[in-house]
N, C-alpha and C positions, 0 to 999 in steps of 0.2 A: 251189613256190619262194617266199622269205621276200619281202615285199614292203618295199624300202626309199621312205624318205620323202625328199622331195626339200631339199636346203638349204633352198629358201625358204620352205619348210613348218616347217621347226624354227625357225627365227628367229623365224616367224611365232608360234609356239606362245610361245618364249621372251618376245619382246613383251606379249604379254598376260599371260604369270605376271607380267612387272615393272610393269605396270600397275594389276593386280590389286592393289586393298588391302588389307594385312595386315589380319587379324582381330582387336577389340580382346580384352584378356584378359575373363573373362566375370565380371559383377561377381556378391564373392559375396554370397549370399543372407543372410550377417549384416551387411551394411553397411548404417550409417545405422538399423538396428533396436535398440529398447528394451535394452537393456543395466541388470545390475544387479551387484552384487558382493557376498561378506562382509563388508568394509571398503574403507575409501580409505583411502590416506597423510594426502593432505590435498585441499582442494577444487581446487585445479591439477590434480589426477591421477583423473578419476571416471573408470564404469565407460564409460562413453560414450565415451571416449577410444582404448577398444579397438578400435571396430568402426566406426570413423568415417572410416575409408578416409587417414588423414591419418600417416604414416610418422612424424612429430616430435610426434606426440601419445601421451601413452601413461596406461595406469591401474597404479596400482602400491598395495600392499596395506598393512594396518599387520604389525609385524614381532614373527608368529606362523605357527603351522600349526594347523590347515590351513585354506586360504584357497580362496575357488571366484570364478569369474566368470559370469555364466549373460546368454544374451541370448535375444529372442523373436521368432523367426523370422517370426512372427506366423499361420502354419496350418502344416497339416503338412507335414513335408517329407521327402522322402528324402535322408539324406549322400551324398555320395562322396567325399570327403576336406575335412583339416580340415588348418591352417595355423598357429603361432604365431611371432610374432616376438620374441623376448624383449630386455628390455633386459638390465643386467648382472648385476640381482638377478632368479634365474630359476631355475627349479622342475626339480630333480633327479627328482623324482617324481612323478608326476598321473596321472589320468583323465578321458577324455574320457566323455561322458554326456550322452544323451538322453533327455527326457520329453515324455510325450503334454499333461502339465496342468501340471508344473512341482513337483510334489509328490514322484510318486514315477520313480526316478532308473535307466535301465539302463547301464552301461558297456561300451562300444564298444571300446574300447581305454585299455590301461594301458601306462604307461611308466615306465619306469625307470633310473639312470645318465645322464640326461638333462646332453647340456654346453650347453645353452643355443644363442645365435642364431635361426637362423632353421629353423623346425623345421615338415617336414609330414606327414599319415601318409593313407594310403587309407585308408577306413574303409565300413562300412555299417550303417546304422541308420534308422530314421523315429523320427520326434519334432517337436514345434513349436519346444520349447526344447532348447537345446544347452547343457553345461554346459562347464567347462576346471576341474578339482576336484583342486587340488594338496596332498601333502602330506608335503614334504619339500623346503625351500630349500635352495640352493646357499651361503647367505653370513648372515650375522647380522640382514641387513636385510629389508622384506617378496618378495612375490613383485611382478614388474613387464612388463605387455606393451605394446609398442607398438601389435601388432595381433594380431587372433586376427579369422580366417578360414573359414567356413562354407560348403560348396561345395554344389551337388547340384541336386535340382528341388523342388518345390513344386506340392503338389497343388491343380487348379484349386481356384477359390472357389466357397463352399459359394452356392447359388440362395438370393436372396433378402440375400447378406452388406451391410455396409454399411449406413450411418445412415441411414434412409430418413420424413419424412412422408409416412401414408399413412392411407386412409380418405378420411373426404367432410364436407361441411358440418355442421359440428354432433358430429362423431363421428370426429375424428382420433386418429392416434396416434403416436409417436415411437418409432419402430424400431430395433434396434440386433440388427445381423446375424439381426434376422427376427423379433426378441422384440420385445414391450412395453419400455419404458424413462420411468419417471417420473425424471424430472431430481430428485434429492436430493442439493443440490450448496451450495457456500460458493463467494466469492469468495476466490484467494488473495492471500496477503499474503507469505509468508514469499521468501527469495531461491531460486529454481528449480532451483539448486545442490542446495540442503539439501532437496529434497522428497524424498528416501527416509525421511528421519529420520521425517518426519510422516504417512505411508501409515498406518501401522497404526492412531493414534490414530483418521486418519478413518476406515478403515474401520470400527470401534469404534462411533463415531457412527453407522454407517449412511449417512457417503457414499458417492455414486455419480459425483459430477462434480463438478468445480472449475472455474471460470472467471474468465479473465486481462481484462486491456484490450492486450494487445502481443502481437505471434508478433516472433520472432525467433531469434539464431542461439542466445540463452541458454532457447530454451522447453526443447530437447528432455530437459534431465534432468528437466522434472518431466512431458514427453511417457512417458519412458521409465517414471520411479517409477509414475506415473498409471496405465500399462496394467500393471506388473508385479506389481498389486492389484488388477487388475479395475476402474480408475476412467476414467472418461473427461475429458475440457478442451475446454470453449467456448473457442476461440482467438480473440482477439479483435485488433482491426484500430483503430490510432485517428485520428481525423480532429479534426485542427481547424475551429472551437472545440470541442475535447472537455468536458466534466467540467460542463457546468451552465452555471450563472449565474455571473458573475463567473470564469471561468478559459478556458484555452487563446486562444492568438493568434487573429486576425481571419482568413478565405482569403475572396478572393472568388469562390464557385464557379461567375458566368459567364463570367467572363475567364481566371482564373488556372490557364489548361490546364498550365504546364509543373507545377504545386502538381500538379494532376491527375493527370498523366501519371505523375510520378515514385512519387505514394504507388500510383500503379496497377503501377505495377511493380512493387514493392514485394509487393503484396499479391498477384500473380501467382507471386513468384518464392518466397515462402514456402508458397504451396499446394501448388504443384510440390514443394517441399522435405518437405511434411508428410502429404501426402494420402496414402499409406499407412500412415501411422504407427497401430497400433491404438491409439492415448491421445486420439485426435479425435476430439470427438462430433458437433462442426460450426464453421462460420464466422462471427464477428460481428464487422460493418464499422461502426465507430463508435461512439461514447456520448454520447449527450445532445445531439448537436450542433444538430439543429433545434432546439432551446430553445436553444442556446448561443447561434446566432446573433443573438437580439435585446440580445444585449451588444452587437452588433457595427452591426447595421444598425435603422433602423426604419420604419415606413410601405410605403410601397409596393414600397421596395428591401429591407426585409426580405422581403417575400414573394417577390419574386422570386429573393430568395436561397436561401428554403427549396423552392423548386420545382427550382431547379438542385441545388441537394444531391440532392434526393431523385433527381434524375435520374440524378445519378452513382452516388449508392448501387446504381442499376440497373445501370450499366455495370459496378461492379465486381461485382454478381452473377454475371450474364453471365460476367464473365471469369471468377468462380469456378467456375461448373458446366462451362464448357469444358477445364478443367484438373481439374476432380476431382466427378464425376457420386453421389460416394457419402456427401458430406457436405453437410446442410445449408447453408443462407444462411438468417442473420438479421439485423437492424441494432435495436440498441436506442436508446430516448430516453429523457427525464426525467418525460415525461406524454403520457396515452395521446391527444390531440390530434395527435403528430408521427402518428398512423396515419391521419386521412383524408390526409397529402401521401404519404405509403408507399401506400395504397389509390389514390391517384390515379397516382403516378409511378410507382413502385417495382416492378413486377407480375412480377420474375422472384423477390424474395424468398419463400423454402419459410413463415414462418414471421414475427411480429413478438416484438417483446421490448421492456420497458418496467422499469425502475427505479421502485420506489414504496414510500414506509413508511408513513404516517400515512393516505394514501388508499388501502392496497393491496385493501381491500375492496368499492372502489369500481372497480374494473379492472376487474370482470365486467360491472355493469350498462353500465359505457364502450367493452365490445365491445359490447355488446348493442342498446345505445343509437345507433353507430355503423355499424350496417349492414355489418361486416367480415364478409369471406369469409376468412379465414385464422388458422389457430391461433397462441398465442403463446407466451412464456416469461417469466417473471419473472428477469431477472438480475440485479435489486439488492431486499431486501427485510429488514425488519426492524423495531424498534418508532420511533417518530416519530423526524424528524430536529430539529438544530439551528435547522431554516429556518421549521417547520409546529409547534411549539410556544409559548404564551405564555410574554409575558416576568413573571420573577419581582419582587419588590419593590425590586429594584435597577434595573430594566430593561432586564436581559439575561435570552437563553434560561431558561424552568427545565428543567432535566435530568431526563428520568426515574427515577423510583427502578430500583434494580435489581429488583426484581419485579416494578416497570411494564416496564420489559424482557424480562424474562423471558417475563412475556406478551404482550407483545407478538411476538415470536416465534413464538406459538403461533398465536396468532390470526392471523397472517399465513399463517402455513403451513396454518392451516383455509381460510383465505378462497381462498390461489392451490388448493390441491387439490378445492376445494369445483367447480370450472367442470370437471366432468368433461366430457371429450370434444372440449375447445377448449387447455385449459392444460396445459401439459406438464409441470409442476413449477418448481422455483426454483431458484437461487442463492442463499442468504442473507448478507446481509453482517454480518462478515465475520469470517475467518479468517487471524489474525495474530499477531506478537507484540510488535507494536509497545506501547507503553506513553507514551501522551501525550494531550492532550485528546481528540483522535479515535479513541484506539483504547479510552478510556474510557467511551464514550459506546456504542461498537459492537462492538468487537473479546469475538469469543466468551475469546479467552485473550490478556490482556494480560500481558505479561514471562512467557508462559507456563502461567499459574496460570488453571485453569478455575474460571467463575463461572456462577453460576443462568442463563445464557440457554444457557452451555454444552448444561450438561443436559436444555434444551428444548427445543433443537434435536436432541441427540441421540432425547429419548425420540418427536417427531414422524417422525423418518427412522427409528424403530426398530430402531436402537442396539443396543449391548449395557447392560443394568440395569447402575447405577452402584451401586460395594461403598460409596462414600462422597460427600455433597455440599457444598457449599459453604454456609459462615456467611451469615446473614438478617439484616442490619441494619435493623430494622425503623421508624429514626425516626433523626434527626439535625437537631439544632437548634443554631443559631449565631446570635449578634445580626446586625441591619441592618450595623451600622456597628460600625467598632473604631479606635482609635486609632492612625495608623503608629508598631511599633514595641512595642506595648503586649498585652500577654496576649489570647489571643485562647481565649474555652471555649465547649465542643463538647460537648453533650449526646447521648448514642448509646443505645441498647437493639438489643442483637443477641442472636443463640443460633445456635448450632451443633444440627442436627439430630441428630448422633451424640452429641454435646455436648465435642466437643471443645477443648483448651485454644485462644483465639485470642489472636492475635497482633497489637498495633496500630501501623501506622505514616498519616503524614499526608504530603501536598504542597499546593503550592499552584501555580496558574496563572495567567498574565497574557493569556488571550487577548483581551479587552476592553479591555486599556487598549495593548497593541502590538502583537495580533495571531500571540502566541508560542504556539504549537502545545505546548512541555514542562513535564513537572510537575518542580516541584524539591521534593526531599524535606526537611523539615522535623523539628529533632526535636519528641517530642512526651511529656508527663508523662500518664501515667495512672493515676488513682483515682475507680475503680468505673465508674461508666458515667457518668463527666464525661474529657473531655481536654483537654488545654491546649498550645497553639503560643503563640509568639511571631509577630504580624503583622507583614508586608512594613513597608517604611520607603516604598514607591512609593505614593504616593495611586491609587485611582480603584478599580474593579471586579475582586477577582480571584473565583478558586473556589476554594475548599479542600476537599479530601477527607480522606477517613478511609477505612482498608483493614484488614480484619479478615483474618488468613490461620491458615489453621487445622493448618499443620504436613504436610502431607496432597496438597500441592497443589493445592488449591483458595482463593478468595479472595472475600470481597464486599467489594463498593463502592458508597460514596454519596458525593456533593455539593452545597454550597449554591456560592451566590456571597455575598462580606460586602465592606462597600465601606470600603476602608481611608480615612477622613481626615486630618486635618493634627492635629496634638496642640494643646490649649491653652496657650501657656506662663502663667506666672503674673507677674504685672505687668500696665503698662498700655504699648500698643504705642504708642508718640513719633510712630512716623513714616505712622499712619494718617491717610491722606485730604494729608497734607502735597506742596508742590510736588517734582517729581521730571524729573530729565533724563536723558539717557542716548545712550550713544555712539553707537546706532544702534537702529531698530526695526522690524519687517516691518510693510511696508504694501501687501502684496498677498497674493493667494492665499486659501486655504481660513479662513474665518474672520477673516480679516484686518479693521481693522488689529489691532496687537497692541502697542499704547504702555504706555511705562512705567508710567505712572501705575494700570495694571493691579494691580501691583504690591504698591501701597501703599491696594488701594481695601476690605482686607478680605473682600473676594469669591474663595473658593477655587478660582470657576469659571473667573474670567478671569486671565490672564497676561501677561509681557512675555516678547515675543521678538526676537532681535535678526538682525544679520544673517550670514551662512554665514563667519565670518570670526573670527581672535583679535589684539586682545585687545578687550574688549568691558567697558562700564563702565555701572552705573547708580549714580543720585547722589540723596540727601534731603537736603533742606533743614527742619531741624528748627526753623525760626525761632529759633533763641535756643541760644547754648553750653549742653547739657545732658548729663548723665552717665548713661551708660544700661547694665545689668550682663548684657543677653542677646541674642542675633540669631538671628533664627528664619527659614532658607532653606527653601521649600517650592517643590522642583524641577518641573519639568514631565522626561518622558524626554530631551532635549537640556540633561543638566546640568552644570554645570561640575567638570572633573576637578582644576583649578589654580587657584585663587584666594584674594585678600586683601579682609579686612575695614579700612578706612581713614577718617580720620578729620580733620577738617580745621577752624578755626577760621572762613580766609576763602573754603574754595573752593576754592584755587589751592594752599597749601603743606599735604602730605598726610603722614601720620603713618600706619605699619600697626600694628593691635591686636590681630591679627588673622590667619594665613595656613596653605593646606594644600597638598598637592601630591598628596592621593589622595581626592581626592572621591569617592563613590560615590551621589551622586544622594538620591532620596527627599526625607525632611527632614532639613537640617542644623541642630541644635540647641546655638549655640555657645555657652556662658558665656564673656563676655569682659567686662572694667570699661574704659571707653574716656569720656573727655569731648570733645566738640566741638559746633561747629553744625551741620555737615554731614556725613554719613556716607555712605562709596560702595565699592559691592563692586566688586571692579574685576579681570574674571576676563582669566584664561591663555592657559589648555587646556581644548579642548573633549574632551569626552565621546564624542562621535557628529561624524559628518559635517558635520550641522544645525549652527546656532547655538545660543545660550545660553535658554534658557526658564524662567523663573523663575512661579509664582504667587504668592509672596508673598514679599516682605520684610520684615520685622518688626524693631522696635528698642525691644524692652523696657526699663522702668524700674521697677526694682524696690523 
């Protein structure tokens, strides 16, 4: 007899199914993974966009066939179907495809008569990588998905996967899914966007790893590019004061828990985000910041501040190996000092890291010296900086020549490789395209163009042999001093190794007299190996360089610094050493006071400045009605964009000789024929935020 179940038995049962919580959908196994494409549209639409779980994002192609999208599942995996969601421009024809290494390609399924939307098919294949390999559009324009969808399982992880220190005092090593891994890495520079463009060069070079100072939601194209060559990324985490001496805000790390708290989450919630991504090699919480802090504190509340940092460095280790067991912790500084407070506080970091150029050879004996039990990494490294150089006969930095660069490079990269069994390789800085005083001083490719440390770097990481190298400027000579405004020649001896024709152009920079980071270009006359600019009208300390480019893309560079002056005029100056007034003048602050009579004292050193306000006025009393045919303004950077030369009998009833309404600073050199007793510039418009600054006024008599 059938056995029936009672009402209150099925109710019962039906209760529980609506209780029971739906199943979420199962996420697939290309979401949030390495992603790379044929092309992009443009940087709004990378391959990332595909796989990123995000329905209003999408990657779409340039507009040709055939076009492919490939992502890296990151081990092997078995399919069971695969997904595409197309936007409107969408591929009548394709194959789907799988590889074990990304090279070579099986297809799984082809399609064809394809009407786009939303499109799914069973399939079955293994592979790491999954391709979408289209070739034939629907429309004139490229191919475009919003998402593409990778389903199936993933074969456990291989024993041993994952970045791991390992080994013992004296005799560590850096692991990378089981292998040895010497870090032959750059700092990058370029935008994270554009890091596909730049894989191949490095790997050319022979890198193995790039490392940032920031994770974030912009890392993953160059997470993605980085593993889709084989490269790995120091993700790097940054704390205030980051960056040295003189930079990043104050934190005070034993109070300021919610500062704390937030960049802890922070740095939680990006691990979570990254920690499988194959492009991590590990984690690095800070730069420089214990040396930062004695900007911030000094005496006995600095040390207490650097004990609280270092404490927290601990705490965000912690929270990184709770969240992700397979990547490194590091935290770097400026000098290897920040490692007895890491050795005293810090004791969950895998690993130290230290920023060093000019001393980097001296890092070994400062483990050594230092009783450390832990290996470490160079993450900043290259030939002398700005800060560890003397100064040249002007009294700023001398720059190294590019072949002191060059070797110095080398030499770094002997020294950090030389501590086998303790150092794990470098970082070198750096790798960029910026082109301004700092990327002249460092940057392996400025606006692009590879120079002699380029290829030093490459041939120490063991690169591929360069077909051609960069021009040797092997000398450049410039006077002390030049006249603002006045020819400025530049003695050079260079050669091309291939001996190719070169190319010269010139700039100049102000980072000494306002602290401007850009080189402006300059034209420049060439005959033989003499060169000729035109000097700034701005007095004080610039650089000028010379760039030899040899068609080829490659480049050398050298620079002096030459201190521009104030020009002689000819006559005798009236109104030197003469009584002088003036509308207003600073009398506080840096160097202060700053009265007029500065002015008129013949001294190019000292100046008159007035106060943040227009219109502003200074006056000579030249004792006695005199006719004078020249005025000679020598500006301070706060110069007047608007004003009149004036002329007066008693004083009181003024006469203009004299007026302009586009100043541009430097020295104003005016011929004008004016008589009076007293003469007064009597300005507008300012220039700058500042007030008016003048060094010298001058009132020739010719």
């Amino acid at each position: 007899m059938a056995r029936v179940r009672s009402v209150g038995t099925v109710l019962a049962v039906l209760l529980a199914l609506a209780v029971t919580p739906a199943q979420a959908a199962p996420v697939p196994l290309s979401e949030g993974k390495p992603a790379v494409a044929s092309s992009t549209e443009n940087g709004g639409t990378p391959a990332s966009a595909a796989v990123d779980g995000d329905g209003g994002t999408r990657w779409s192609s340039a507009w040709s066939d055939p076009q492919w999208l490939r992502v890296d599942l990151g081990a092997s995996s078995s399919l069971t179907r695969v997904e595409l969601d197309w936007e409107s421009a969408y591929a009548t024809a394709f194959e789907i495809q799988v590889s074990a290494n990304g090279d070579t390609w099986q297809t799984i399924r082809s399609v064809t008569g394809a009407a786009g939307g939303r499109q799914g098919y069973d399939v079955t294949g293994t592979g790491r990588y999954v391709r979408v390999h289209t070739t034939q559009r629907a429309g004139g324009y490229g191919v475009s998905l919003w998402e593409f969808r990778v389903h199936g399982t993933q074969a456990p992880g291989v024993p041993g996967s994952g970045v791991h220190v390992t080994g013992s005092q004296g005799d560590w090593r850096l692991t990378v899914d089981g292998r040895p891994w010497t870090v032959k890495g750059l700092t990058w520079g370029p935008p994270a966007a554009d890091a596909a463009r730049y894989m191949p060069e490095l790997t050319s070079m022979g890198v193995n790893t790039l490392r940032t100072w920031g994770t974030d939601a912009s890392t993953r194209p160059l997470l993605d590019a980085a593993a889709a060559h084989g490269l790995r990324v120091v993700n790097g985490f940054w704390l205030q004061p980051g960056g040295g001496p003189g930079s990043g805000g104050c934190v005070d790390y034993v109070t300021d828990t919610a500062y704390k708290n937030d960049v802890l989450g922070q740095i939680r919630h990006w691990v979570t985000t990254y920690r499988d991504h194959p492009g991590v090699l590990l984690w690095n919480v800070g730069n420089e910041s214990l040396l930062g802090l004695q900007n911030c504190y000094s005496g006995a509340e600095l040390e207490n501040q650097r004990v609280a940092y270092a404490r927290y460095l601990n705490e965000a280790a912690r929270a990184i190996h709770t969240i992700d067991a397979n990547h490194p912790v590091t935290s770097t500084d400026a000098w290897t000092g920040a490692w007895a407070y890491l050795k005293a506080h810090t004791p969950d970091l895998d690993l130290y890291s230290v920023n060093s150029y000019g001393n980097v050879c001296q890092v070994r004996q400062d483990w050594i010296s230092g009783g450390h039990t832990k290996p470490y990494l160079l993450t900043e490294a290259g030939p002398a900086g700005e800060w560890e150089v003397p100064d040249d006969a002007n009294g700023v930095p001398a720059e190294p020549t590019d072949v002191q660069k060059r070797d110095g490079y080398t030499q770094a990269w002997n020294c950090i490789t030389g501590h086998t069994g303790v150092s794990f390789g470098g970082t070198l800085f750096h790798y960029g395209t910026e082109h301004d005083f700092g990327a002249v001083w460092f940057n392996l490719t400025p606006a692009g163009k590879k120079r002699l440390s380029f290829y030093a770097v490459q041939r120490a990481f063991g690169g591929a042999t360069p077909a051609n190298t960069p021009p040797v400027i092997s000398s450049m000579a410039v006077p002390r001093t030049v006249a603002a405004g006045a020819p400025l020649t530049i003695d050079v001896a260079a050669s091309d190794p291939e001996g190719d024709a070169l190319t010269w152009s010139a700039a100049f920079n102000s980072r000494y007299i306002d602290d401007s980071g850009g080189l402006a270009g300059t034209p420049v006359r060439v005959a033989g190996n003499r060169l000729t600019v035109t000097a700034p009208d701005r007095l004080g300390v610039w650089k000028v360089y010379v760039l030899a480019e040899d068609g080829r893309g490659n480049i050398g560079i050298e620079t002096r610094s030459v201190r521009v002056v104030a020009p002689q005029p000819a006559g005798v100056d009236v109104a030197r050493g003469k009584p002088v007034t003036a509308s207003s003048y600073q009398q506080a602050g840096d160097g202060a006071p700053y009265p007029p009579s500065n002015a008129v004292d013949g001294d190019a050193a000292s100046r008159w400045a007035t106060d943040w306000s227009d219109p502003q006025w200074v006056r000579v009393d030249l004792g006695a009605v005199t006719t004078f045919q020249h005025v000679h303004l020598v500006w301070e950077g706060a110069f007047g964009r608007a004003y009149e030369i004036q002329v007066s009998d008693d004083g009181s009833s003024w006469r203009t000789a004299y007026g302009t309404t586009s100043g541009n600073g430097g020295v104003d050199s005016v011929d004008v024929t004016a008589t009076g007793r007293y003469v007064r510039l009597h300005a507008t418009q300012r220039a700058t935020g500042w007030g008016y600054s003048l060094y010298e006024f001058g009132i020739y008599r010719r």
